[in-house]
C-alpha positions as CSV (number, residue, x, y, z in Angstrom):
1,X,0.0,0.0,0.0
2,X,2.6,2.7,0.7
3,X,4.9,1.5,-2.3
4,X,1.5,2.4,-4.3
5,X,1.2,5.6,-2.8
6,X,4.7,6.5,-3.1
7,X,4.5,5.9,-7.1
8,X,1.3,7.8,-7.3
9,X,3.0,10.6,-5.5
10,X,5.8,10.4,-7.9
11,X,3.8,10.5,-11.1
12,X,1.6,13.5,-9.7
13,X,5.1,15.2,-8.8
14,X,6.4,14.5,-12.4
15,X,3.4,15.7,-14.1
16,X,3.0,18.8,-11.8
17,X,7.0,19.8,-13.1
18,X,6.2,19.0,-16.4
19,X,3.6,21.1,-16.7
20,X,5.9,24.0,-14.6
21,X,8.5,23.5,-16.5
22,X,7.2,22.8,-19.9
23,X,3.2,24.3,-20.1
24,X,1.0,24.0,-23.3
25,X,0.7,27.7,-23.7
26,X,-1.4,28.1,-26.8
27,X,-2.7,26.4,-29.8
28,X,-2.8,27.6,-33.0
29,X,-4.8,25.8,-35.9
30,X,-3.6,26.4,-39.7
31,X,-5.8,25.6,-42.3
32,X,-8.9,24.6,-41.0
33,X,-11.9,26.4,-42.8
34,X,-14.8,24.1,-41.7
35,X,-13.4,22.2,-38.9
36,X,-14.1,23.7,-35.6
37,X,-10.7,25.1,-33.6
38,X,-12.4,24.7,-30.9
39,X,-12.5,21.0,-31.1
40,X,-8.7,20.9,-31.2
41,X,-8.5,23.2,-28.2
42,X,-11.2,20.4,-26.1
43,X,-9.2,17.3,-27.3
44,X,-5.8,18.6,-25.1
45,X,-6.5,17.9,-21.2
46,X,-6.3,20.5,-18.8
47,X,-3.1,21.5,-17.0
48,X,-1.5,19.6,-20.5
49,X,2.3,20.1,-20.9
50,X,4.6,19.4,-24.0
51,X,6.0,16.4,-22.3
52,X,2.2,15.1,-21.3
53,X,0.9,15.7,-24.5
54,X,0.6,12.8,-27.0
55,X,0.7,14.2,-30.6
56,X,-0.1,11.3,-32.4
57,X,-3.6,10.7,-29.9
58,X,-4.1,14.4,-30.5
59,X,-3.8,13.8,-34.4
60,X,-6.5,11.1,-34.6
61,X,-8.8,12.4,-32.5
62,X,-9.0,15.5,-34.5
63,X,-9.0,13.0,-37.8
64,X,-12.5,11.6,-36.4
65,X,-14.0,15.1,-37.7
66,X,-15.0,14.0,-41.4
67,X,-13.7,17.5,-42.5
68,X,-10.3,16.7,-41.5
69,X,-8.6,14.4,-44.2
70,X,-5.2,14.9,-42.2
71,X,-3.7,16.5,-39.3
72,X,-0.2,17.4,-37.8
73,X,0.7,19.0,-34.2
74,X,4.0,20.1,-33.8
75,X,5.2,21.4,-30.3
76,X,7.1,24.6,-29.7
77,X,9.2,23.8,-26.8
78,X,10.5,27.5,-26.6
79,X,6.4,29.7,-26.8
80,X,4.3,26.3,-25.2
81,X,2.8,26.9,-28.4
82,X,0.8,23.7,-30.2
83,X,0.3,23.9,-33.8
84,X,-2.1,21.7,-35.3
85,X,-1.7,21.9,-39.2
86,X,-5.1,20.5,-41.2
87,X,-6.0,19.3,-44.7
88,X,-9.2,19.6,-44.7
89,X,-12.0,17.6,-47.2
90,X,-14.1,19.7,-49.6
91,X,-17.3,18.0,-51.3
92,X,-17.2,17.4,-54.9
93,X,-20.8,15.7,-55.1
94,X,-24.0,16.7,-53.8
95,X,-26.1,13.5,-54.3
96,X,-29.6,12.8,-54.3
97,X,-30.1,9.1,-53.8
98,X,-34.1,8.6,-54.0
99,X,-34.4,11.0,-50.9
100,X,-31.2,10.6,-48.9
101,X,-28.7,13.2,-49.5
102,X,-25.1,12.2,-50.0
103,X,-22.7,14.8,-49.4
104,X,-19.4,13.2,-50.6
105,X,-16.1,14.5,-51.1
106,X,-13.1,12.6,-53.5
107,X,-12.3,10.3,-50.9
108,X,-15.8,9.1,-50.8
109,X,-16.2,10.6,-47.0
110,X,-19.8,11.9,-46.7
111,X,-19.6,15.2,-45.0
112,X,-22.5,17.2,-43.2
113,X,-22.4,19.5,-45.6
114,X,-21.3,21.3,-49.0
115,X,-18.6,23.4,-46.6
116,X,-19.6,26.4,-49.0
117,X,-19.0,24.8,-52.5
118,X,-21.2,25.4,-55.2
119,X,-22.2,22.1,-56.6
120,X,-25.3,20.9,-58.4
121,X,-27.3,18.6,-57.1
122,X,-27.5,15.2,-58.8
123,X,-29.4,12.4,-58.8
124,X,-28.0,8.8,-58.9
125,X,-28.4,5.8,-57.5
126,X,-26.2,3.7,-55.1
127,X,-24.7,1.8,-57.7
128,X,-23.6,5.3,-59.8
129,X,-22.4,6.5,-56.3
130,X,-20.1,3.3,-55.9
131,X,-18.8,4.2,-59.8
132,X,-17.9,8.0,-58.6
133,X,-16.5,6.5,-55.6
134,X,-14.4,4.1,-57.3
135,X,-13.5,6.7,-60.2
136,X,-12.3,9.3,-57.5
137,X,-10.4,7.2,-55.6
138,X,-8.2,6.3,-58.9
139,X,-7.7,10.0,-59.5
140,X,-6.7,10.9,-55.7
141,X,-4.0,7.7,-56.4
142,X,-2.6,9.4,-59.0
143,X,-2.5,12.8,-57.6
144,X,-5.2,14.4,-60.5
145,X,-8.2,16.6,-59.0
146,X,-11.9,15.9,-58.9
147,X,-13.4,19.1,-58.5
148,X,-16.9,17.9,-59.1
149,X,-19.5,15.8,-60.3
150,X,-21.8,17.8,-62.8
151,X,-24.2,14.9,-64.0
152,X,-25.3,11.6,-63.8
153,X,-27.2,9.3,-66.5
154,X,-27.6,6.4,-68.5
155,X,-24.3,7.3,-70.5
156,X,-22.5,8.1,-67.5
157,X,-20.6,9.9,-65.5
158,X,-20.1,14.0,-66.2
159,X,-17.2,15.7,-63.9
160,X,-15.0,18.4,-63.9
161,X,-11.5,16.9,-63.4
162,X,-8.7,19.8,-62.7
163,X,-10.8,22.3,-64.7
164,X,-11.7,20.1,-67.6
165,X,-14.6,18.3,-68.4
166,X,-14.5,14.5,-68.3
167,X,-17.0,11.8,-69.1
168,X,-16.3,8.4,-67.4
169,X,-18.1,5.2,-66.2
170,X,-17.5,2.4,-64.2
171,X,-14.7,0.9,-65.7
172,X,-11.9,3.2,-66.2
173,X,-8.4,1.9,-66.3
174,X,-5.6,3.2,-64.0
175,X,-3.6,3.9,-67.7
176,X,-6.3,6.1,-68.6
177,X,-5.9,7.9,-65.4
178,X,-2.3,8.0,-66.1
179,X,-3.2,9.7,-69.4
180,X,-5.4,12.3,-68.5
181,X,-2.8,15.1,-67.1
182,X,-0.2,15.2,-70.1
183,X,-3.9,15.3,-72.4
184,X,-4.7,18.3,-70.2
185,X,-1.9,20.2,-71.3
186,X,-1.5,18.9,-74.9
187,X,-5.0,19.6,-75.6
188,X,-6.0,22.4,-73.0
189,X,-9.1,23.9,-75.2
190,X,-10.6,20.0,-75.3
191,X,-14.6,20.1,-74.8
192,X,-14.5,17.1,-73.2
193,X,-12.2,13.8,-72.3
194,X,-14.0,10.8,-72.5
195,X,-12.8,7.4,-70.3
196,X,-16.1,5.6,-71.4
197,X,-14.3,3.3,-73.7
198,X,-12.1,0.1,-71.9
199,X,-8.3,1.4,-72.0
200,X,-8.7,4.7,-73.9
201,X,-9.3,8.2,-73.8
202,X,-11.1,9.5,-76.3
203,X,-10.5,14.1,-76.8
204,X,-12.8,15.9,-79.1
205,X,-16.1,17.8,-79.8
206,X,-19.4,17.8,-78.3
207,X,-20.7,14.1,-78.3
208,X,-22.9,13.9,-81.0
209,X,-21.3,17.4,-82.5
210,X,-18.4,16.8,-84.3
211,X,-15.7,14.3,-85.3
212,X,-13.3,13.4,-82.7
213,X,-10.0,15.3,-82.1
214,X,-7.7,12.4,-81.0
215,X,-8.1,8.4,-79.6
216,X,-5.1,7.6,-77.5
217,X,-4.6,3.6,-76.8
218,X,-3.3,2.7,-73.5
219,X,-1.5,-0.4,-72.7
220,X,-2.4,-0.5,-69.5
């Protein structure tokens, strides 16, 4: 009993000069638009010290907020200053699935809202929200943007892809996703690029409006 005593002594002694000696004094957040600071600020325990203070516990509590994509805290040992740096979500769909709205962003995290973006609302079903999923998750892979998705029908998939407009469908290759940035810059006035055909991208007019501009075969 007084060995247990003594140790709990100790750790309250060791945490009280911890915090003397080495205080959280402050917390700055950088980059959060939509994620509440103050939710960092509640996450860090009272009387918390640099020494005390787990960063990587502090990261993924703040990652349970589905704004926050990532999150880093650095300490300053010399201010007691926290900084926790965030990279937040935006949404790129605003779905209407038969009545349930599906706020989505290129991840495929639904988020409680459009976080001020200004998408059109689309209706799809579940199975056209696994395609945009699937699609999004092959462009975040290889580092191309989503911005949004426009439309949704029976021919597929409308988006705006780093500015440009692109027409895809379930099964798009990860060569085709390859191929879409160096199209983006050799043909930068494009009306559309089209990933509706198996292992090609297809640049031209209007569907429907013109002959096409260029068919690039992939290998892969």
């Amino acid at each position: 009993m007084i060995s247990a005593v003594a140790a709990a002594l100790t750790a309250l002694a060791a945490l009280a000069i911890s915090y003397l000696l080495f205080p959280v004094t402050g917390m700055e957040v950088q980059g959060a638009r939509m994620f509440p600071r103050s939710e960092a600020w509640n996450a860090v325990p009272s009387y918390a010290s640099l020494l005390s203070l787990n960063a990587d516990a502090l990261e993924r509590e703040i990652e349970t907020n589905p704004w926050v994509k990532g999150a880093l805290v650095l300490k300053d040992w010399e201010s007691g200053i926290v900084t926790v740096e965030v990279e937040e979500r935006r949404a790129v769909l605003d779905g209407d699935l038969k009545g349930r709205r599906a706020v989505v962003s290129a991840d495929g995290t639904e988020l409680p809202g459009l976080g001020g973006a200004g998408l059109n609302r689309v209706e799809l079903d579940e199975a056209q929200l696994e395609e945009v999923l699937r699609v999004g998750e092959a462009f975040e892979e290889n580092g191309i943007v989503l911005d949004s998705v426009d439309e949704v029908d029976a021919g597929g998939i409308v988006a705006t892809v780093e500015g440009q407009r692109v027409l895809f469908a379930s099964a798009v290759g990860s060569g085709q996703v390859r191929a879409l940035e160096g199209l983006f810059v050799e043909y930068p006035e494009a009306p559309y690029f089209d990933l509706r055909s198996p292992e090609r991208v297809v640049v031209g007019a209007e569907p429907g409006g013109g002959s096409e501009a260029s068919g690039t075969g992939l290998g892969g």
